[in-house]
C-alpha positions as a Python dict, from the first residue, in 0.01 Angstrom:
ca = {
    (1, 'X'): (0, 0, 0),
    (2, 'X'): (-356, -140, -113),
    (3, 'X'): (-541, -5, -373),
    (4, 'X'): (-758, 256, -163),
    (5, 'X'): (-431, 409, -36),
    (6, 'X'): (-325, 403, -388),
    (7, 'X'): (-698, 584, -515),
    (8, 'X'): (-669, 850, -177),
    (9, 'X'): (-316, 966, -311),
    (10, 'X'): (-364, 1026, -640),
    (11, 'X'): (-502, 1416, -705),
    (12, 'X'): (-900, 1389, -781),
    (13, 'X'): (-816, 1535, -1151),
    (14, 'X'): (-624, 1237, -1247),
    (15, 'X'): (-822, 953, -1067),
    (16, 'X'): (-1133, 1091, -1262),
    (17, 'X'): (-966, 1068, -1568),
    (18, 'X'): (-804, 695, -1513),
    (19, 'X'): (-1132, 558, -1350),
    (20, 'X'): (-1453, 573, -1526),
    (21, 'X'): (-1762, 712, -1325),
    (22, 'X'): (-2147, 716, -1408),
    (23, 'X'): (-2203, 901, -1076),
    (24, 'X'): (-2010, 1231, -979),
    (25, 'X'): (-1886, 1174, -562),
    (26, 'X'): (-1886, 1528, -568),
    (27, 'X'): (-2280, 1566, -625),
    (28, 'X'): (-2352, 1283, -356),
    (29, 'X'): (-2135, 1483, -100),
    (30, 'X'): (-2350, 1791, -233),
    (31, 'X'): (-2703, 1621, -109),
    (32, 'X'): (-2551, 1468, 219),
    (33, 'X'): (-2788, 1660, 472),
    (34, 'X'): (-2661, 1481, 807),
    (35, 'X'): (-2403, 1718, 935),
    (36, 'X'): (-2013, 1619, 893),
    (37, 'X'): (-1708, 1592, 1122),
    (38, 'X'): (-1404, 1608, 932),
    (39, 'X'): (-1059, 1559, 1127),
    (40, 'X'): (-714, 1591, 950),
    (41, 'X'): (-360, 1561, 1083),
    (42, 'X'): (-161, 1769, 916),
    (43, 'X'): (136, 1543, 914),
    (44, 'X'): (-68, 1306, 739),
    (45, 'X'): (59, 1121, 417),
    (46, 'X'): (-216, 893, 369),
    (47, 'X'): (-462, 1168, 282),
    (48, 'X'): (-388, 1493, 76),
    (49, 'X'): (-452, 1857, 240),
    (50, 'X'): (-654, 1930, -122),
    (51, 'X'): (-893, 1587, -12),
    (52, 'X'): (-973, 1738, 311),
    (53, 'X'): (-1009, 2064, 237),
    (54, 'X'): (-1233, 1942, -81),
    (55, 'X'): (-1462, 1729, 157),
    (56, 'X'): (-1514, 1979, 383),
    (57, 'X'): (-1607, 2221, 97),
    (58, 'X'): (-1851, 1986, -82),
    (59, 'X'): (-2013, 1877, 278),
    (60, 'X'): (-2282, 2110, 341),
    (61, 'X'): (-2289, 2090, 645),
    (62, 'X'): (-1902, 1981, 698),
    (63, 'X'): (-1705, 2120, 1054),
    (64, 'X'): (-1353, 2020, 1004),
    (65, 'X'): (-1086, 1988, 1232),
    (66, 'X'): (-732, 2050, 1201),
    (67, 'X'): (-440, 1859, 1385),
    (68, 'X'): (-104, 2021, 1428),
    (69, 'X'): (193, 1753, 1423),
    (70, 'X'): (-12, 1467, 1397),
    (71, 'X'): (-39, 1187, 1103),
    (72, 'X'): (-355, 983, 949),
    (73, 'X'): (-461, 814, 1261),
    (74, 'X'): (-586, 1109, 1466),
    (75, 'X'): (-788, 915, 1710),
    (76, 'X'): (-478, 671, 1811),
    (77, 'X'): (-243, 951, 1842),
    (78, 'X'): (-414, 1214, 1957),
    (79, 'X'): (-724, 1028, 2157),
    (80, 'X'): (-812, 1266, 2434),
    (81, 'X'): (-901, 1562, 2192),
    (82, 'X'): (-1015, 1333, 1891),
    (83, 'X'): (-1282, 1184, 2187),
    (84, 'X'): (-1364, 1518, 2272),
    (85, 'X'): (-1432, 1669, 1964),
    (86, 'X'): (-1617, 1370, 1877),
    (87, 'X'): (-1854, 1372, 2136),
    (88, 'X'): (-1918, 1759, 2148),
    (89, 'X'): (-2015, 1730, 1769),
    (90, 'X'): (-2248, 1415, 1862),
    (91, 'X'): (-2419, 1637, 2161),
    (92, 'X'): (-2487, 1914, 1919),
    (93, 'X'): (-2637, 1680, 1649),
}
């Protein structure tokens, strides 16, 4: 597993504490003004629930989608409706 896998994994309360910051992700997520798409499998192992649902919180202007049955790579295992979603969020942008 490489080092980002590693970081993703480990709860945001511990990586904080283990890995000196200046700058809080948190408040850049905050000021991001661009709209979001956020898409989760929720069979995936790579990324916790508590990440996506955390992004999608601190987005302000986050949509997230959920995929039933499906792992980290939503867009090779699930194309059609990754695709789909994708370009109906880039239409309404």
């Amino acid at each position: 597993m490489t080092s980002v896998g590693v970081t993703i994994q480990t709860p945001p309360a511990v990586r904080f504490q283990i890995i000196p910051r200046t700058v809080s992700p948190e408040d850049r997520y905050r000021s991001v003004e661009v709209p979001v798409l956020i898409t989760r499998g929720e069979e995936d192992t790579t990324l916790l629930p508590e990440a996506a649902r955390m992004h999608a919180e601190l987005f302000p202007n986050a949509r997230a989608s959920r995929y039933p049955e499906i792992g980290h790579a939503t867009f090779l295992e699930i194309p059609d409706r990754f695709y789909r979603e994708l370009r109906e969020f880039g239409a309404s942008l």
